[in-house]
Every structure is written in C-alpha cells, then in structure tokens.
C-alpha positions in Angstrom: -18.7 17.2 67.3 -19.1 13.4 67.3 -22.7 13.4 65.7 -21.4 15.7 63.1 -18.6 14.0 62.1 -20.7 10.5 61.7 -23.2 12.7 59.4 -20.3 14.0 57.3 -18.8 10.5 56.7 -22.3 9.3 55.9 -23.0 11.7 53.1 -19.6 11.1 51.3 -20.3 7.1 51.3 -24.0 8.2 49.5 -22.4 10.8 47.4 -19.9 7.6 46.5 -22.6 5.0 45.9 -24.7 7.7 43.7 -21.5 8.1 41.6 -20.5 4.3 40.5 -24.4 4.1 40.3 -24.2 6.9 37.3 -20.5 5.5 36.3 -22.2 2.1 35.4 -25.0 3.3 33.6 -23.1 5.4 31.5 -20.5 2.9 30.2 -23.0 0.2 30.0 -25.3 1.8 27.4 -24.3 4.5 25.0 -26.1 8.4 23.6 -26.4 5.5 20.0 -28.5 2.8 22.1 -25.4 0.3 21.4 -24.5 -1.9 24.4 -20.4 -1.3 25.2 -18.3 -0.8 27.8 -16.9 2.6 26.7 -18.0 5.9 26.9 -20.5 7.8 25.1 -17.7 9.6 23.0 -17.2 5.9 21.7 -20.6 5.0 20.6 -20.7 8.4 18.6 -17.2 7.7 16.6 -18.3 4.0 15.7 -21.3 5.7 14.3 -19.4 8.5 12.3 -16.7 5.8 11.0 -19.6 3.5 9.9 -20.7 6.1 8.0 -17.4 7.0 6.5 -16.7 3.7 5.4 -20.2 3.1 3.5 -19.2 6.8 1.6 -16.2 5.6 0.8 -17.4 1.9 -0.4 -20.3 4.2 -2.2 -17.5 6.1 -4.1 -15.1 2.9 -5.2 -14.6 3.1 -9.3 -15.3 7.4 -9.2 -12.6 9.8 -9.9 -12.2 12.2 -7.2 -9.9 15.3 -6.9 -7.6 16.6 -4.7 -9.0 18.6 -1.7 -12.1 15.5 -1.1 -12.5 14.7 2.1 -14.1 12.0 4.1 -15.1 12.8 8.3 -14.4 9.9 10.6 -13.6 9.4 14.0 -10.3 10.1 15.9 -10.0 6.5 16.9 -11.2 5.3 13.5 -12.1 1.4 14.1 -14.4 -0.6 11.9 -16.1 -3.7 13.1 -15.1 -5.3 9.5 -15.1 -8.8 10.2 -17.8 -11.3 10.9 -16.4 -11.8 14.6 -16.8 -8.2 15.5 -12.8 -7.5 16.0 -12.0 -3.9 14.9 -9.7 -3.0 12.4 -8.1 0.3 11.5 -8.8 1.5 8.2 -5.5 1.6 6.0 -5.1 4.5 3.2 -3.2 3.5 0.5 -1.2 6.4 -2.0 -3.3 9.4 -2.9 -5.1 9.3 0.7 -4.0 11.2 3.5 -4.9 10.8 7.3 -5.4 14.3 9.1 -7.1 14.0 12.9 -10.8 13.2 11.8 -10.0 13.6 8.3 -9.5 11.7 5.2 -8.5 13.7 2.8 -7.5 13.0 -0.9 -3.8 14.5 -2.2 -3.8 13.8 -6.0 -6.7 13.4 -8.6 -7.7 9.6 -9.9 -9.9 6.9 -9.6 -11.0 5.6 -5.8 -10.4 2.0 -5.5 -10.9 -0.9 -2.6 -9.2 -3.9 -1.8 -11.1 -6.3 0.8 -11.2 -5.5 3.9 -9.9 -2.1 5.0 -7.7 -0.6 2.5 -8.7 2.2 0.0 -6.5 3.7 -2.7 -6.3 6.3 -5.0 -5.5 4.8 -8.7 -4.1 7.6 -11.3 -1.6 7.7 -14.1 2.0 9.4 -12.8 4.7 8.9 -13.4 6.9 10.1 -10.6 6.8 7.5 -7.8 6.9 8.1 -4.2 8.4 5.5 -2.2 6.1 3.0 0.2 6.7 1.2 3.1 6.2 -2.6 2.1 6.6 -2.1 -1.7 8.7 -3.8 -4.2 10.6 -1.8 -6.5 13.4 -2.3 -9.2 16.4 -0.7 -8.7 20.0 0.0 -10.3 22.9 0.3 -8.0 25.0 3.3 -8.9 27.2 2.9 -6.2 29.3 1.2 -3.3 30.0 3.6 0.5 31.5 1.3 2.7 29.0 -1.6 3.7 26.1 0.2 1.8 25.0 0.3 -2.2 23.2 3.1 -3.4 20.4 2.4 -5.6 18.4 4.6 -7.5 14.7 3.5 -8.2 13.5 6.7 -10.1 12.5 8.8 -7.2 14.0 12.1 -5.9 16.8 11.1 -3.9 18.5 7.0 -3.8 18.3 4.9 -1.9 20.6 2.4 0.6 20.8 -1.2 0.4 22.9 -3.1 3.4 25.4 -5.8 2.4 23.5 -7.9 5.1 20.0 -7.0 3.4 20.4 -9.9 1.3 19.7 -13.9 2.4 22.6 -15.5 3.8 24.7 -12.7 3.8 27.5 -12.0 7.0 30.0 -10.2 7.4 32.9 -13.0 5.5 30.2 -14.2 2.7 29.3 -10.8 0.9 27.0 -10.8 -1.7 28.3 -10.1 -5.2 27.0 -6.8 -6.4 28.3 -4.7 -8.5 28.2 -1.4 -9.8 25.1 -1.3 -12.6 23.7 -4.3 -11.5 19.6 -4.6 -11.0 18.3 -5.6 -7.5 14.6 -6.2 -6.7 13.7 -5.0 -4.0 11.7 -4.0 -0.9 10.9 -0.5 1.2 11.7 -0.9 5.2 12.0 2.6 5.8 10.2 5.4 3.2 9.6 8.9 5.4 10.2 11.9 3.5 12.2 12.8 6.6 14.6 9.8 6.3 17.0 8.2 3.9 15.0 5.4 2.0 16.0 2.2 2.9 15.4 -1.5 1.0 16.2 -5.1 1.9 16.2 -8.2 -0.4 14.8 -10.4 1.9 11.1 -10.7 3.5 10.4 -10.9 7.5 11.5 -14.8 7.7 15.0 -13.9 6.3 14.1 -15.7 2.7 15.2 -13.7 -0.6 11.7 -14.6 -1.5 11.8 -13.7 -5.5 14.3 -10.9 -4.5 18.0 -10.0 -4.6 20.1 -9.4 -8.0 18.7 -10.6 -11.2 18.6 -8.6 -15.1 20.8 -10.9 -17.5 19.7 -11.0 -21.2 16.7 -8.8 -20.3 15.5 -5.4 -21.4 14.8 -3.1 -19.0 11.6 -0.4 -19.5 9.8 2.3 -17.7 5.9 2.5 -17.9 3.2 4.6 -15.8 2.5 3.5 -12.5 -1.3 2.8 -13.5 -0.2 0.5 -15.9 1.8 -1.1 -13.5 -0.8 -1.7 -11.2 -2.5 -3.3 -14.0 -0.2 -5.8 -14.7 -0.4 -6.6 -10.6 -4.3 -6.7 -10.7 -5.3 -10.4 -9.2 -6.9 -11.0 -12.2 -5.4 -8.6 -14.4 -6.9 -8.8 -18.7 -3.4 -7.7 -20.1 -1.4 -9.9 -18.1 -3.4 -12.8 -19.6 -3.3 -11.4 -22.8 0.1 -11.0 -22.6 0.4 -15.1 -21.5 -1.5 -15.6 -24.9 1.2 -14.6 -27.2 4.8 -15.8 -25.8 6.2 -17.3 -23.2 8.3 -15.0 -21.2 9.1 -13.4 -18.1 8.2 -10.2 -16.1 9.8 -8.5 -13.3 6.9 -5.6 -12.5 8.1 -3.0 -9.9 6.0 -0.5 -8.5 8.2 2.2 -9.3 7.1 2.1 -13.2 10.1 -0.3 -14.0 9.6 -3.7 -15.4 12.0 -6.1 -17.1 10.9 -8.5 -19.7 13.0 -11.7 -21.4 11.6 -13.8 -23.7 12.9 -16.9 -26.0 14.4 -14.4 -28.6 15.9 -10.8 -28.7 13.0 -10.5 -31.4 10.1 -11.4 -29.3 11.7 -9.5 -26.0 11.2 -6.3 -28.3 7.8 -7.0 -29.4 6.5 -7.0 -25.4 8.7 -4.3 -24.7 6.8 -2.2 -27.4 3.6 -3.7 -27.0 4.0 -2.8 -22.9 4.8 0.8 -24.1 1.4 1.2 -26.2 -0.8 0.2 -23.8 -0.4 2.5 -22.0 -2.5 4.9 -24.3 -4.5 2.1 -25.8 -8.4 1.0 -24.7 -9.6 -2.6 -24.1 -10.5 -3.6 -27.8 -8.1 -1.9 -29.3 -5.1 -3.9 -27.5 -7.3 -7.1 -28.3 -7.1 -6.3 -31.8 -3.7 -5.3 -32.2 -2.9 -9.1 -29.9 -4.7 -10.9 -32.5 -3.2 -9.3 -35.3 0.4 -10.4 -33.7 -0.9 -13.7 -33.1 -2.1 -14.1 -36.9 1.5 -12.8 -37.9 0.2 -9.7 -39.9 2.6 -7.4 -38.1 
C-alpha cells in the first residue's frame, strides 16, 4: 500500500510540472507569432481590431449608410501610440458599439479625429444629447432648486442652482425665467433625465454660465455647426474677414451672434442661414461682394 501510494503522489507532481510547462508556453507566445503574456484569444483580437481600425482610417471622408458595419474584438484595444499603451477606440454620434460590432445608425460622411475617435458627420437637424457637449439653452422654468432648460431636443433638461461657479446654498445665481445659459452635458442616457452644469471638472465657469444680451439668437443644422467648430474651419475665417463680432456656437444647432451694430448682427445672422445650402466659391463670392459694399 506504501509503494503505491509513493507512485500515485509521483505522477501527480509530473502531471503538475507538464502543466505549467504547457501554461508557460502558451502565454508566452501567441496562435499570431506576437510575444505577450495573454492568451491566444488575445493575440487573435489585437489582430482583428488592427484590421478594423485601418478599414475604418481607409473609409475617413466616404459617405456610408445606416446598417455598415465594422468586426472588431470584444476587448477592442489599439496600440495607438508610439509607447505601445492601448487605447479604446471611442465612437462618436452616428456609431454604435454592439459586442464585436461597430455598426453605423444614420447615413453621412465618416470622419476621424487623431487618435481614437471616429464620427459620423451628416446634416440633421434634430439633436441628440451627448455626454461632454456644450449646448445653448433657454430656461423655461424654475422647480425648487432646479431650472428647466430646453436645448431643442425631445424632452428639457435640469440645471442645479449649485451647477454654476461659486454658487451655495445663500449666494444663488441670478437666473431667470427666458434667460440663455451655455452649457454642458453630465448625464445624456435616453433612460435618464438630461442633466447640464455650467462649470468644467476644476469648478471654473470656463466660458459658461448665463450670457445673451443685445444678441440675436438662430438655429442652423448641426453640420454647419460643426463647421464653424472645425480647428481650422474656412467659414469661421471668412466670417473674421468681414466684421468684428462674437459667436456663441452650441452643438445643439443654436448659435448667437452680436456685432457692433443691429445692422451688421443681421447680416451674419442671414449670411449663417445661407450657408447652409451654399458651396465653397459661392460663399467666397457672395463675402467679397459684402466686403466691396454691392449688397
């Protein structure tokens, strides 16, 4: 009984060793030939992101339609930067995450913004509320220590008293009723109330809060208004070119516009308005004939 007991414990410890042996080599070399610690199942998503990501950078400035859709990984992670530290891929409106899916929800053009984020660009109208957006709103009205504002979407949204810098509980801010606040999405779920602050993560009103006096007050297609927000955007300098003026651009389609003169607020309000319709030359031309004083 001795003898076989001893032979019993010796075949589990070789049966052990054999495993770890087998354990090793399997996470130190993947099924791709890539050198990693993980699994095979890891190797073969890296390899199916990579070759999402290059589809999808293939595909930047085309129009696609609702129904695309792009394969990746589960654990979608994209060795994106020069040190080799993954980063998730972000979809921006139009694009929709499903499991191993990308799949695209309205018709437009694809576009890219360095180094992860992908977006579909198209001319509605209706806007859908973001997280991390800026929007203009008008506050339509006062519940206790919350204003409703509506931004043009299909329900309003709440703004906290203490959403605004330096606000407590004994300094309130002054809003009132009709009043135009920029600002920001905290909370946008279409299974929650949507919620906006007017100050940034450090506490600082940052450009935000209640503004609108001697302005006008318009409502343009959200493509246009990601024009205007373009890092180098052709009819926001063109725009410079003729009067000195300001611009509040929300995302939600709204934008306010003052200028030195009531007459000259008008003319950007209507000029905003065309281009919406209007092709590169043909807004140049129409700019220069302002600028020459034939209109």
């Amino acid at each position: 009984m001795m003898r076989r007991t001893r032979r019993r414990k010796k075949e589990e410890v070789e049966d052990i060793k054999c495993a770890c042996q087998n354990l090793i080599l399997r996470s130190d070399r993947g099924r791709c030939g890539c050198s990693s610690r993980f699994s095979i199942t890891s190797c073969s998503a890296a390899r199916c992101s990579m070759s999402m990501f290059s589809i999808l950078k293939e595909r930047v400035g085309q129009i696609l339609l609702p129904g695309d859709e792009f394969c990746c990984g589960p654990q979608d992670t994209l060795p994106l930067t020069d040190s080799g530290r993954p980063e998730r891929l972000v979809a921006g409106p139009g694009l929709r995450r499903s499991g191993d899916r990308l799949l695209v929800s309205r018709s437009g053009v694809l576009r890219h913004k360095e180094p992860n984020k992908f977006w579909i660009e198209s001319q509605q109208r209706r806007y859908v509320p973001a997280k991390g957006e800026t929007v203009i709103g008008i506050v339509t009205a006062k519940s206790g220590d919350v204003f409703k504002v509506d931004y043009g979407g299909s329900e309003q949204a709440s703004l906290s008293y203490l959403a605004f810098e330096g606000a407590t509980k004994r300094n309130r801010p002054n809003v009132q009723v009709g009043d135009l606040v920029f600002a920001q999405f905290v909370v946008a779920n279409k299974d929650m109330e949507p919620e906006l602050v007017c100050i940034d993560g450090s506490g600082r009103a940052n450009g935000m809060g209640v503004f609108g006096a001697a302005g006008l007050l318009i409502k343009l297609s959200l493509g246009l208004v990601r024009r205007l927000l373009a890092p180098h955007s052709d009819l926001r300098a063109d725009l410079e070119q003729l009067f000195p003026c300001e611009l509040v651009v929300g995302m939600n389609g709204r934008i306010w516009v003052r200028a030195a003169s009531v007459q000259q607020t008008l003319i950007l309000a209507n000029l905003l308005q065309s281009c919406d319709t209007m092709t590169a030359p043909q807004r140049q031309q129409l700019f220069r004939r302002i600028q020459l004083g034939a209109l």
